[in-house]
PDB file with SEQRES, HELIX, SHEET and CRYST1 records, atoms N, CA, C and O in Angstrom:
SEQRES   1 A   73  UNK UNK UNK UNK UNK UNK UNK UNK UNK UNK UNK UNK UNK          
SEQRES   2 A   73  UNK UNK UNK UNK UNK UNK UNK UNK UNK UNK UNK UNK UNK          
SEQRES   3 A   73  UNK UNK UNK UNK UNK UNK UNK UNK UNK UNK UNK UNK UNK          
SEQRES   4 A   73  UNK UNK UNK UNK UNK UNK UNK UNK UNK UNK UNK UNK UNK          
SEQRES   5 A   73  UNK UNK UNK UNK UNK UNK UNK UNK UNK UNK UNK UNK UNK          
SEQRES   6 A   73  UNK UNK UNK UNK UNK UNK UNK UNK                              
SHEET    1 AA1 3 UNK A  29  UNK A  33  0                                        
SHEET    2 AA1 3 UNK A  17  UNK A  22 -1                                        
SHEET    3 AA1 3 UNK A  57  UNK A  60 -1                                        
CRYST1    1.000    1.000    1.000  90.00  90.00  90.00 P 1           1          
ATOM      1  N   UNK A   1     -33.536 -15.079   8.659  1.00  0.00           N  
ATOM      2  CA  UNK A   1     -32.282 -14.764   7.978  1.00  0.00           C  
ATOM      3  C   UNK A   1     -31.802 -13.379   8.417  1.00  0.00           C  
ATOM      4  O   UNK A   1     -32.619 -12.468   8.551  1.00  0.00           O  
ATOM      5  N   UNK A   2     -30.698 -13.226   8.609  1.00  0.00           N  
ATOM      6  CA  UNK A   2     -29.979 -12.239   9.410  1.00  0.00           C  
ATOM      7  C   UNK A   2     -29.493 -11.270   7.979  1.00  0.00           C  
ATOM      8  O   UNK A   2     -29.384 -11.817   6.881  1.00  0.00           O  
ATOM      9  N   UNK A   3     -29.249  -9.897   8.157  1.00  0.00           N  
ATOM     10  CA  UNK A   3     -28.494  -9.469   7.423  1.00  0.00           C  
ATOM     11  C   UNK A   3     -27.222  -9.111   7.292  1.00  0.00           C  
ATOM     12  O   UNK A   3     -27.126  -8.344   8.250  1.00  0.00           O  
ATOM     13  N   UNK A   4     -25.808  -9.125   6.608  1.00  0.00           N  
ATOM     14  CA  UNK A   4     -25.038  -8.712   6.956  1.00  0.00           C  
ATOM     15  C   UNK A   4     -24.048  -7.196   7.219  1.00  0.00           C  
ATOM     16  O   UNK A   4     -23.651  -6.471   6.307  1.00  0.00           O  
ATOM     17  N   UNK A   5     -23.882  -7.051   8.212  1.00  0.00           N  
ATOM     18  CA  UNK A   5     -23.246  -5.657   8.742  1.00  0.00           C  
ATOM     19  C   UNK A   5     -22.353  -5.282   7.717  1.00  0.00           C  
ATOM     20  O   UNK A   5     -22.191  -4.062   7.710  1.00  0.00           O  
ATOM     21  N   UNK A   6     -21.519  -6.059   6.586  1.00  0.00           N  
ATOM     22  CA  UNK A   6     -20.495  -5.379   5.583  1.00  0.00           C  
ATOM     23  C   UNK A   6     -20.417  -6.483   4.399  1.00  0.00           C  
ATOM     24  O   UNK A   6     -20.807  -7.650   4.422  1.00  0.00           O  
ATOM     25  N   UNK A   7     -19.946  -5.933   3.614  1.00  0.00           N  
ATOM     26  CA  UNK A   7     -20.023  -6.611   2.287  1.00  0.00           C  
ATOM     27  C   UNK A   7     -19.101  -7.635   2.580  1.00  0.00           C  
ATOM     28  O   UNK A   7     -18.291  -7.687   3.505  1.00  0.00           O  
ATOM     29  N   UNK A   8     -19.443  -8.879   1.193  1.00  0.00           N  
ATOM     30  CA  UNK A   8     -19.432 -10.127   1.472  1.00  0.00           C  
ATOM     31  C   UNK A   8     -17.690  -9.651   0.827  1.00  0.00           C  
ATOM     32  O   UNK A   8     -17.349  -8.755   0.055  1.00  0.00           O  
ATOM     33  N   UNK A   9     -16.946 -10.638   1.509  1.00  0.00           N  
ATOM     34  CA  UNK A   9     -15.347 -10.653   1.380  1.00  0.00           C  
ATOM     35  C   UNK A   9     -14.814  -9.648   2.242  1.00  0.00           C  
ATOM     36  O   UNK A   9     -13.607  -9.732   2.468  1.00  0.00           O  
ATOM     37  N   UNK A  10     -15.404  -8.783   2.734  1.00  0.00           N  
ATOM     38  CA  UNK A  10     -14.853  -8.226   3.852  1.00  0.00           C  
ATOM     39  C   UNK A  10     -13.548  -8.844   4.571  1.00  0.00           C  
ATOM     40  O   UNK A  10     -12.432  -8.338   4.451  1.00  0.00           O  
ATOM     41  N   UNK A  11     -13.753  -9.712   5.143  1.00  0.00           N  
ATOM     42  CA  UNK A  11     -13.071  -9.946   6.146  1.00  0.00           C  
ATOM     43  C   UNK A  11     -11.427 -10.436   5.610  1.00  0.00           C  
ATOM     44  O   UNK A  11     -10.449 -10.363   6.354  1.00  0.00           O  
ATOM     45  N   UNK A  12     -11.391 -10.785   4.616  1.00  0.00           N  
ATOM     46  CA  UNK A  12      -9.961 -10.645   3.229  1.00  0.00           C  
ATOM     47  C   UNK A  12      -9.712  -9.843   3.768  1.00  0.00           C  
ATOM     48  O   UNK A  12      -9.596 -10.140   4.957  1.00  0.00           O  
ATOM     49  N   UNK A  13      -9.509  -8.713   3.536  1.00  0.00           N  
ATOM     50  CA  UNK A  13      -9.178  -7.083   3.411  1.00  0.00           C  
ATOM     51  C   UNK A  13      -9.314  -6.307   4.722  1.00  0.00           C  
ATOM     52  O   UNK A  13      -8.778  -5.213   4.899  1.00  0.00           O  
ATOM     53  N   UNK A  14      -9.975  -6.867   5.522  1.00  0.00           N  
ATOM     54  CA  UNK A  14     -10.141  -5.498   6.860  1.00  0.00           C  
ATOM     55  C   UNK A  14      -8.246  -5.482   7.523  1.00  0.00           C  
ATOM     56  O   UNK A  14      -8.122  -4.562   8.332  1.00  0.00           O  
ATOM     57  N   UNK A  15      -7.490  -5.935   7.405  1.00  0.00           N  
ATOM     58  CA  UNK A  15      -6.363  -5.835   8.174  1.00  0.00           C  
ATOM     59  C   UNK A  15      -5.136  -5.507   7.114  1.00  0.00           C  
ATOM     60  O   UNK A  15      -3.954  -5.710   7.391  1.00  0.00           O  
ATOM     61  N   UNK A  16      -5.667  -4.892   5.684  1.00  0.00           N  
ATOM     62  CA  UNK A  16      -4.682  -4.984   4.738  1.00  0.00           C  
ATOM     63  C   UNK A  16      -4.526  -2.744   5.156  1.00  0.00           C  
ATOM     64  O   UNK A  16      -5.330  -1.914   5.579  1.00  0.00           O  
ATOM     65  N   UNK A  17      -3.257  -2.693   4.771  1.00  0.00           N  
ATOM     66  CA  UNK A  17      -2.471  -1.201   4.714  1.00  0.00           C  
ATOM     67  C   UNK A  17      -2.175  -1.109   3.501  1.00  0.00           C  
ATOM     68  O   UNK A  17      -1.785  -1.911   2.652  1.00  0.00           O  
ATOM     69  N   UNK A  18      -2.514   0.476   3.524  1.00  0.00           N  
ATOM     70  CA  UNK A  18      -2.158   1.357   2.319  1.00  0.00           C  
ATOM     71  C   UNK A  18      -1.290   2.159   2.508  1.00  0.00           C  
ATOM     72  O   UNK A  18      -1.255   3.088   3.315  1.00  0.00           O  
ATOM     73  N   UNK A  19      -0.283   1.704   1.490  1.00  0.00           N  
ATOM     74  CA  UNK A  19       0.951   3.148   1.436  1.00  0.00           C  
ATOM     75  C   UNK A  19       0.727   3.831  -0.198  1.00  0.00           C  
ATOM     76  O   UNK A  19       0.154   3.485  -1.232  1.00  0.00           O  
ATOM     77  N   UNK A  20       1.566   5.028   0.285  1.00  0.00           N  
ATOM     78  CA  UNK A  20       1.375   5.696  -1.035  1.00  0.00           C  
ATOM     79  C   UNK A  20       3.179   5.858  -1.112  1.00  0.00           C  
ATOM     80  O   UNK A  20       3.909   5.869  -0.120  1.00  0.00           O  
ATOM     81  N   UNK A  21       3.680   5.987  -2.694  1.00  0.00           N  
ATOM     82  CA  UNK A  21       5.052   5.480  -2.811  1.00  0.00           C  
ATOM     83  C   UNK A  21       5.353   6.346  -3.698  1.00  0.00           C  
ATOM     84  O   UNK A  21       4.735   6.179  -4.750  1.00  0.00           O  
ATOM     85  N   UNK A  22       6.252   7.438  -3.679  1.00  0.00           N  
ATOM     86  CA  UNK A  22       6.575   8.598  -4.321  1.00  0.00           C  
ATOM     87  C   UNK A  22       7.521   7.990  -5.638  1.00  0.00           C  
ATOM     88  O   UNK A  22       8.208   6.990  -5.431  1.00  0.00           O  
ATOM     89  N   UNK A  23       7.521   8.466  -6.629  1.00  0.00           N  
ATOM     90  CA  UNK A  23       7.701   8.047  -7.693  1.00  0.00           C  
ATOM     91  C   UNK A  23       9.658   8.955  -7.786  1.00  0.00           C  
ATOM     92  O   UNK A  23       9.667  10.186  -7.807  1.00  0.00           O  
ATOM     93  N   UNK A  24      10.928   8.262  -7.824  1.00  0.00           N  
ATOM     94  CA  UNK A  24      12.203   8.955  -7.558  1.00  0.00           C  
ATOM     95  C   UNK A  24      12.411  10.002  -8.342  1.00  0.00           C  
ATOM     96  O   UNK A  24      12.946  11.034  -7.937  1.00  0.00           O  
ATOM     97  N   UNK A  25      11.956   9.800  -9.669  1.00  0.00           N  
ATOM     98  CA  UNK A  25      12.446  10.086 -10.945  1.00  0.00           C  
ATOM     99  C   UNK A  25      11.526  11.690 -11.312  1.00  0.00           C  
ATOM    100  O   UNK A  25      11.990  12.698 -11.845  1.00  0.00           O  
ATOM    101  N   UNK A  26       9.759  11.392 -10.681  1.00  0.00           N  
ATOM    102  CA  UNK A  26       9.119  12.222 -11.133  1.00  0.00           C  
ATOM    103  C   UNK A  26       8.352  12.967 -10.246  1.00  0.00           C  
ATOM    104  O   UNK A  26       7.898  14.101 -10.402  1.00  0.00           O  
ATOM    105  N   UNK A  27       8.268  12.318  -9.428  1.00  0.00           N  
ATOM    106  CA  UNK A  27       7.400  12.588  -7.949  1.00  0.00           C  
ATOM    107  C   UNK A  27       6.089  12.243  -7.952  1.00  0.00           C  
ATOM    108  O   UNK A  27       5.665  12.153  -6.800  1.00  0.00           O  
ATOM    109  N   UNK A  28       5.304  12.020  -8.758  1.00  0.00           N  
ATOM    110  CA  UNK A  28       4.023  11.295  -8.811  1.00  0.00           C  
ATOM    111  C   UNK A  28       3.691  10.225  -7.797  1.00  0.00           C  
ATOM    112  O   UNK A  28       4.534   9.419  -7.401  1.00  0.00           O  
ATOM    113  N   UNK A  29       2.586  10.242  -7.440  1.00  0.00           N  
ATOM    114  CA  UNK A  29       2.337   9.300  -6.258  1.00  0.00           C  
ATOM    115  C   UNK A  29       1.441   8.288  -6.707  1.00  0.00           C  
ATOM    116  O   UNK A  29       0.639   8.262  -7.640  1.00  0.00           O  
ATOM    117  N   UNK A  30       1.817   7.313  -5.676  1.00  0.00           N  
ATOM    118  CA  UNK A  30       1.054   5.651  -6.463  1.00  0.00           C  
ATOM    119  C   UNK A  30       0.445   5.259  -4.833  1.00  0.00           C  
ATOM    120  O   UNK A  30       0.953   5.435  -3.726  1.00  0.00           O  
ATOM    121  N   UNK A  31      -0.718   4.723  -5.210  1.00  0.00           N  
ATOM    122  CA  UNK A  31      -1.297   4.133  -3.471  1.00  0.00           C  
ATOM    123  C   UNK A  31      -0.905   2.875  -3.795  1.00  0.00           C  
ATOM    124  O   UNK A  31      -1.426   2.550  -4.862  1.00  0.00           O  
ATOM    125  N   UNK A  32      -0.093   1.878  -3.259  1.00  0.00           N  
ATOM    126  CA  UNK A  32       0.261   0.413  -2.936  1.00  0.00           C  
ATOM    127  C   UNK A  32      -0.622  -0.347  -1.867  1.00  0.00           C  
ATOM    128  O   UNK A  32      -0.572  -0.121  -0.658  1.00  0.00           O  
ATOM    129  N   UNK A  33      -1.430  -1.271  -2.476  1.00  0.00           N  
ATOM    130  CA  UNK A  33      -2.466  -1.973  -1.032  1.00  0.00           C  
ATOM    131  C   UNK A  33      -0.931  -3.092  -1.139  1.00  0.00           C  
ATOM    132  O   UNK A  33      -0.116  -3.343  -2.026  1.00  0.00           O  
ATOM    133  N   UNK A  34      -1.221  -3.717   0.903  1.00  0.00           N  
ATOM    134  CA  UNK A  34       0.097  -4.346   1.603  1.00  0.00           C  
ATOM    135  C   UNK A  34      -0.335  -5.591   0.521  1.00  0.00           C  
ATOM    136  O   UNK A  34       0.564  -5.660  -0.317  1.00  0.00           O  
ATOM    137  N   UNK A  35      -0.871  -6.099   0.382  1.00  0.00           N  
ATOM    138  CA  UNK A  35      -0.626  -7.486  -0.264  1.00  0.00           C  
ATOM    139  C   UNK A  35      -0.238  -7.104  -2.272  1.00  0.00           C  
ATOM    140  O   UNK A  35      -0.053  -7.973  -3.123  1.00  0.00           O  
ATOM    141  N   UNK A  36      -0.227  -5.975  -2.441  1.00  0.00           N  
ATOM    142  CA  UNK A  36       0.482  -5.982  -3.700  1.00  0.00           C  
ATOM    143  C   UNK A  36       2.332  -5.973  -3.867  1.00  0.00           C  
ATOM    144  O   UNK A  36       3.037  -6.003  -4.876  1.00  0.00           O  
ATOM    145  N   UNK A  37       2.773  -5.902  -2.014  1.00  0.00           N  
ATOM    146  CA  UNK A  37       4.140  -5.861  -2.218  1.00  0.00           C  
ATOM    147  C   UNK A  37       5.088  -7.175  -3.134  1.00  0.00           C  
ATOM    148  O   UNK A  37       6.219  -6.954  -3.566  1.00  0.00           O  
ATOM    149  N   UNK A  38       4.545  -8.194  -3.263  1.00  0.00           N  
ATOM    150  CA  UNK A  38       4.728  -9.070  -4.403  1.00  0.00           C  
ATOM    151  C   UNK A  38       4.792  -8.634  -5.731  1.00  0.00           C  
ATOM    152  O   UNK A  38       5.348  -9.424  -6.494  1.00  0.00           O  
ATOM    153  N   UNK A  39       4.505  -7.916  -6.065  1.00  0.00           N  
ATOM    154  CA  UNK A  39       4.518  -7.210  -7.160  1.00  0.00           C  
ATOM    155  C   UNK A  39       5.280  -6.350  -7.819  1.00  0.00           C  
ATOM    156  O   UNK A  39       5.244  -5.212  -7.351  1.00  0.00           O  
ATOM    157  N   UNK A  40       6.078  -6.531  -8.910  1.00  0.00           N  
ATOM    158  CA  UNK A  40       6.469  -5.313  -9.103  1.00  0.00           C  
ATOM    159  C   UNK A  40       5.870  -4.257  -9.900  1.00  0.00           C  
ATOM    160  O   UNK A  40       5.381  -4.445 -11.014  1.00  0.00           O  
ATOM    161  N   UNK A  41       5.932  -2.886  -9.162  1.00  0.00           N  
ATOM    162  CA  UNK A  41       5.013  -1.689  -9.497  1.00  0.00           C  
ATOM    163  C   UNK A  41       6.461  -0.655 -10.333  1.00  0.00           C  
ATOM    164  O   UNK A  41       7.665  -0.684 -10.078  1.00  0.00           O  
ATOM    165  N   UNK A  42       5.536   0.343 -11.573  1.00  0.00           N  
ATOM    166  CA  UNK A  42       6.379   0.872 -12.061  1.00  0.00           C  
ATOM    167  C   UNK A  42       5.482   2.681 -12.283  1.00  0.00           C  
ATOM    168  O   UNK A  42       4.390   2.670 -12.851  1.00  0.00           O  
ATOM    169  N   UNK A  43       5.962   3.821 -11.880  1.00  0.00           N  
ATOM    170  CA  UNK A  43       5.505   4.794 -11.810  1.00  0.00           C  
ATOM    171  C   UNK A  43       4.309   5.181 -13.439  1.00  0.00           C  
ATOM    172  O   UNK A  43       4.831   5.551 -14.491  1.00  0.00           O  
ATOM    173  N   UNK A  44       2.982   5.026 -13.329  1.00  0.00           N  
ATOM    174  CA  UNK A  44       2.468   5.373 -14.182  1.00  0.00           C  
ATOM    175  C   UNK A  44       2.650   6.691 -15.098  1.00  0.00           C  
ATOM    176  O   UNK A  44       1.856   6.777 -16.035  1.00  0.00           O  
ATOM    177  N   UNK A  45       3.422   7.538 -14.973  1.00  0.00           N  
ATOM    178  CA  UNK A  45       3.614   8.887 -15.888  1.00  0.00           C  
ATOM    179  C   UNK A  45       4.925   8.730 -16.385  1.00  0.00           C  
ATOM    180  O   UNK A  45       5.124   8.920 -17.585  1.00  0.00           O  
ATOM    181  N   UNK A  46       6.055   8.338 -15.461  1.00  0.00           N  
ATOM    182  CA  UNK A  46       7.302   8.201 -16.590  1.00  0.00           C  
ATOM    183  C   UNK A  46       7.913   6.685 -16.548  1.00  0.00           C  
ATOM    184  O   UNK A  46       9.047   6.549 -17.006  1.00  0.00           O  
ATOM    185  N   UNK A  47       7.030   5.179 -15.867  1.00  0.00           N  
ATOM    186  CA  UNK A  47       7.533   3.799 -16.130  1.00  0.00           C  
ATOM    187  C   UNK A  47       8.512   3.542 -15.078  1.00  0.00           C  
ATOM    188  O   UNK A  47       8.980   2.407 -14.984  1.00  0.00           O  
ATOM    189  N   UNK A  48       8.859   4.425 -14.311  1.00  0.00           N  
ATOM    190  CA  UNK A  48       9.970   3.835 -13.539  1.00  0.00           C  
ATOM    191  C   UNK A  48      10.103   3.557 -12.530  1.00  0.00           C  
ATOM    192  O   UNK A  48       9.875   4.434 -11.696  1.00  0.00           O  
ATOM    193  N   UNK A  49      10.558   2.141 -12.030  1.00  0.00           N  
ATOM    194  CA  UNK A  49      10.504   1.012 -10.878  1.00  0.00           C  
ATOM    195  C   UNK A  49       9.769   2.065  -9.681  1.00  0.00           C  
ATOM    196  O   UNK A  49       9.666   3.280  -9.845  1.00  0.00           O  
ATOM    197  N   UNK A  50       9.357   1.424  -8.628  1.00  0.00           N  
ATOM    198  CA  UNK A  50       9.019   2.202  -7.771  1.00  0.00           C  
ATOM    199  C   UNK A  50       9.685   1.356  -6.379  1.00  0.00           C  
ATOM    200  O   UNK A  50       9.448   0.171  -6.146  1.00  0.00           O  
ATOM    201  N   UNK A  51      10.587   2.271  -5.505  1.00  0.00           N  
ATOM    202  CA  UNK A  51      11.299   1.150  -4.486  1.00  0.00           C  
ATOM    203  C   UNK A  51      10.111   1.588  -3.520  1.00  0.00           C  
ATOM    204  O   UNK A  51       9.747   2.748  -3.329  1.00  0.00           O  
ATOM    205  N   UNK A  52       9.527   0.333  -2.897  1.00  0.00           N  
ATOM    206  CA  UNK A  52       8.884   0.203  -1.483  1.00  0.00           C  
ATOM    207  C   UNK A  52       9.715   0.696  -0.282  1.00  0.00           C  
ATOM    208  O   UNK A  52       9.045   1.526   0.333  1.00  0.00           O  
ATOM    209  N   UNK A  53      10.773   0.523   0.216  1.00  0.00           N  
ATOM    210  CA  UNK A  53      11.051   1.278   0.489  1.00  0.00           C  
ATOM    211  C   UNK A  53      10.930   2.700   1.283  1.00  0.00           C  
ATOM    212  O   UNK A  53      10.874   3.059   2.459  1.00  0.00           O  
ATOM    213  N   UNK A  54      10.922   3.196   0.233  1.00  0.00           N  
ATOM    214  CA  UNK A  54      10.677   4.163  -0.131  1.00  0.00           C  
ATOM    215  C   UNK A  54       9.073   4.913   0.458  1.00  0.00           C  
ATOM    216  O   UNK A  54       8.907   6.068   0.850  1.00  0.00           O  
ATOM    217  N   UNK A  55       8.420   4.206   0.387  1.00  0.00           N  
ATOM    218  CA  UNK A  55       6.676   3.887   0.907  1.00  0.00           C  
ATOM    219  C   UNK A  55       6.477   4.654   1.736  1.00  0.00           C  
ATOM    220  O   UNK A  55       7.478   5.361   1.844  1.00  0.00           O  
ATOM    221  N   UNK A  56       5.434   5.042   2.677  1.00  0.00           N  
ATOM    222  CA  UNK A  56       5.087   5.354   3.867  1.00  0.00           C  
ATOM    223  C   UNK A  56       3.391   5.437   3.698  1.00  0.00           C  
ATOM    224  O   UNK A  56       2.619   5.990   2.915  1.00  0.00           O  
ATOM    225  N   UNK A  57       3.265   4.522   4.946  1.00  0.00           N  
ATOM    226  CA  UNK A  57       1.969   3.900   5.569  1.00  0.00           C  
ATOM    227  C   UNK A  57       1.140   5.378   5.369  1.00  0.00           C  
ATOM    228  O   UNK A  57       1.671   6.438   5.699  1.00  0.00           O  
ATOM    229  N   UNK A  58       0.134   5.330   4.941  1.00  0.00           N  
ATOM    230  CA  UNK A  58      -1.065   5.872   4.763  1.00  0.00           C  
ATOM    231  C   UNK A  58      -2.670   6.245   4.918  1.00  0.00           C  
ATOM    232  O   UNK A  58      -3.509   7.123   4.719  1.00  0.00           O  
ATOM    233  N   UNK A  59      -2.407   4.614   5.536  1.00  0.00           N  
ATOM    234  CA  UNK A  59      -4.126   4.590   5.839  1.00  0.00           C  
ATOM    235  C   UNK A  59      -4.400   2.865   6.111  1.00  0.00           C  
ATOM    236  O   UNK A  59      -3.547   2.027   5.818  1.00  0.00           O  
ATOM    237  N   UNK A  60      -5.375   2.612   6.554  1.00  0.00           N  
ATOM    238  CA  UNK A  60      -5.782   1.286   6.446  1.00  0.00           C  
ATOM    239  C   UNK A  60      -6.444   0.861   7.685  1.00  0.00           C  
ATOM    240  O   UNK A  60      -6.634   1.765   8.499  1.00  0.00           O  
ATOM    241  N   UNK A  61      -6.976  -0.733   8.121  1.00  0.00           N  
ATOM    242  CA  UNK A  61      -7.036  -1.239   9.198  1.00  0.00           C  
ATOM    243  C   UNK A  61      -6.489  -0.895  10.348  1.00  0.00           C  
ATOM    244  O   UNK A  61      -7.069  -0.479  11.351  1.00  0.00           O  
ATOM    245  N   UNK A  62      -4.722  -1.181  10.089  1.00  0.00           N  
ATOM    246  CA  UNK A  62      -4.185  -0.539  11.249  1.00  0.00           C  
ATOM    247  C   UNK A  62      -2.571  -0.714  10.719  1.00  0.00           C  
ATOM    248  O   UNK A  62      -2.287  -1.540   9.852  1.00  0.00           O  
ATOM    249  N   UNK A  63      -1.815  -0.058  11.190  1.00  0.00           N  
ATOM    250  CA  UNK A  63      -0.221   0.439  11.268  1.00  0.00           C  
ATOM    251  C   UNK A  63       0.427  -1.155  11.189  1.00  0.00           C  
ATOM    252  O   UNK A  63       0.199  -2.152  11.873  1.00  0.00           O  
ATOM    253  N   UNK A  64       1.442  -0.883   9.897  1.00  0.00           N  
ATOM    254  CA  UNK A  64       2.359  -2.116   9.817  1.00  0.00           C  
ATOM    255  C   UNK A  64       2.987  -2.424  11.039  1.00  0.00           C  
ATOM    256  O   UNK A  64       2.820  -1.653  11.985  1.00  0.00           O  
ATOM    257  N   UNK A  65       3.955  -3.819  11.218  1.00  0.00           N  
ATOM    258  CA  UNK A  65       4.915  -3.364  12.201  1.00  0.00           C  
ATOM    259  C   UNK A  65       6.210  -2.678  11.378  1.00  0.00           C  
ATOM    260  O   UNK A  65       6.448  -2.685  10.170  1.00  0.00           O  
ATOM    261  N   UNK A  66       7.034  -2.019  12.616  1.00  0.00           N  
ATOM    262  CA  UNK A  66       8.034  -1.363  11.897  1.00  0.00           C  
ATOM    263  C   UNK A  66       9.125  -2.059  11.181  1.00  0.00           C  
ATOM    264  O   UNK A  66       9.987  -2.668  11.814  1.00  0.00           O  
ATOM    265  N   UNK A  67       9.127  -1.988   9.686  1.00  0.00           N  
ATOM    266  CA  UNK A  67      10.517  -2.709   9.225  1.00  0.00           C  
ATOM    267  C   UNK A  67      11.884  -1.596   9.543  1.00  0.00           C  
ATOM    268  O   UNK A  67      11.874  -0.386   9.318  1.00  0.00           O  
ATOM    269  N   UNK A  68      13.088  -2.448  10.158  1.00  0.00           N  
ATOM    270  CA  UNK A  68      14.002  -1.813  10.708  1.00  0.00           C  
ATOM    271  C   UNK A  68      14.747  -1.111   8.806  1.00  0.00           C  
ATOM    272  O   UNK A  68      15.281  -0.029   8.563  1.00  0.00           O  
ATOM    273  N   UNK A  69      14.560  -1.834   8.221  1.00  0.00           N  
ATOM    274  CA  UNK A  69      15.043  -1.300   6.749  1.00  0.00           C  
ATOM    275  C   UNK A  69      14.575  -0.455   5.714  1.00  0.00           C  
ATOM    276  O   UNK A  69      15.124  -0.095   4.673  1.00  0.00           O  
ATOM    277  N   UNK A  70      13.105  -0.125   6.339  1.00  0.00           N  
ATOM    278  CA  UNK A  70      12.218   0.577   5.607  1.00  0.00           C  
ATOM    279  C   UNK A  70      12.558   2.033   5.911  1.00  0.00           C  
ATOM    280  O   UNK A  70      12.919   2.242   7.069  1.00  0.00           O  
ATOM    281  N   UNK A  71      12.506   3.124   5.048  1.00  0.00           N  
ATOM    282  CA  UNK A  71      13.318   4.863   6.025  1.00  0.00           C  
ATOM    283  C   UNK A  71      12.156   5.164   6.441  1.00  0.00           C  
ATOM    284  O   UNK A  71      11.044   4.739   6.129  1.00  0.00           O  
ATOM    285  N   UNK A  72      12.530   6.001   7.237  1.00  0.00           N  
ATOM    286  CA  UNK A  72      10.797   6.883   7.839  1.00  0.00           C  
ATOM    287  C   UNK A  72      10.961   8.210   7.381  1.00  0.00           C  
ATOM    288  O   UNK A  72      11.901   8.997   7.267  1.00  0.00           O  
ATOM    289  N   UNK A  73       9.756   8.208   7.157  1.00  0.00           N  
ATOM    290  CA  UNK A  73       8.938  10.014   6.333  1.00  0.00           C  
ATOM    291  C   UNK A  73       9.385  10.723   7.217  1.00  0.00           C  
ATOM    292  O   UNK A  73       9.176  11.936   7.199  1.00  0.00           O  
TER     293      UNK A  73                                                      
END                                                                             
């Protein structure tokens, strides 16, 4: 029996991106993993919507492709 090199479900998740998404209203920052963009997220300190958007890539597997509608940092 072999052991495995990374935890079990790994392979779900190795190609998912993290943005972090500045909050308009307050500036507080929120980390967004890519498969929560289904979701709607709302700034934890003052409740209010958070536009994706708005986002910028942070970390992860590897670099989204570029959405032509998304602004850049």
């Amino acid at each position: 029996m072999t052991t495995p090199q990374h935890c079990p479900g790994f392979e779900a998740f190795k190609d998912m991106a993290v943005f972090t998404c500045t909050c308009p209203q307050c500036g507080t920052e929120k980390e967004i993993f890519s498969d929560e963009f289904k979701y709607e997220h709302k700034c934890r300190q003052c409740q209010q919507p958070i536009d994706f958007k708005k986002c910028v890539w942070s970390g992860g597997a590897k670099q989204p492709p570029q959405d032509p509608n998304r602004e850049r940092a």
